[in-house]
N, C-alpha and C positions, 0 to 999 in steps of 0.2 A: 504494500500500500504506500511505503515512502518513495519509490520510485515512481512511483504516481502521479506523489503531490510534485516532486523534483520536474519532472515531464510537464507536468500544467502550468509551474511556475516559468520554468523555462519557454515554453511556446509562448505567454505573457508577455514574457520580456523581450521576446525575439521580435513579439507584432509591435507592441507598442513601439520598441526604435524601430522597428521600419516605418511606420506610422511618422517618427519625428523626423527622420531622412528623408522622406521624401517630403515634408512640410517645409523644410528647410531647405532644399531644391528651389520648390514650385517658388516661394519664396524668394529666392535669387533667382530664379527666371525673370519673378513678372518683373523685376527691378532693373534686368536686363532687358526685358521688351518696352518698360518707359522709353527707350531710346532708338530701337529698332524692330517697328511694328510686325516687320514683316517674318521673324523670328517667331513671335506670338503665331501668328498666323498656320505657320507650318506647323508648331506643335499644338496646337487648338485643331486641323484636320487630320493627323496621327490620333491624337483620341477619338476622334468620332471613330475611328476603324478598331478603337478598344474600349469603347464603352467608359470612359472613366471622367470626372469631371478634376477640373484645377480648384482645390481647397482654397491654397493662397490666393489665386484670382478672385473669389467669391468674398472673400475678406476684404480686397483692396480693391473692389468696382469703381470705387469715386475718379481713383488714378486715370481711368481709360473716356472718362466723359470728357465733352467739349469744353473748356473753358471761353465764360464770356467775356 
C-alpha cells in the first residue's frame, strides 16, 4: 500500500510541474508575440490541429486589443 501512496504522490508532482512549465512557456511566448504577431499566429493554428487552448493568453487578453 506505501508504494501506492509513493506512485500517487509522484504522478502529482510530475503533472503539477508540467502544468507550471508549460505556464511559464505560454507565458514567455505571449511576451514574445507583443512584438511579432505573426509568431502568435502560427502557434495559435498548431493548436487548432491539437485541440488545446493558451492559459497564458486567456490571462493576458487586454495585451492583444487595439489601443485608442
Amino acid at each position: 500500500m506505501n508504494l501506492y501512496k509513493d506512485y500517487k504522490l509522484i504522478c502529482l508532482l510530475v503533472s503539477s510541474e508540467i502544468k507550471r512549465a508549460r505556464l511559464k512557456y505560454e507565458q514567455n511566448f505571449v511576451e514574445k508575440a507583443k512584438n511579432n504577431l505573426k509568431i502568435l499566429y502560427k502557434y495559435l493554428n498548431y493548436l487548432q490541429l491539437i485541440k488545446v487552448s493558451i492559459k497564458a493568453l486567456k490571462k493576458t487578453a487586454k495585451i492583444f486589443k487595439k489601443k485608442s
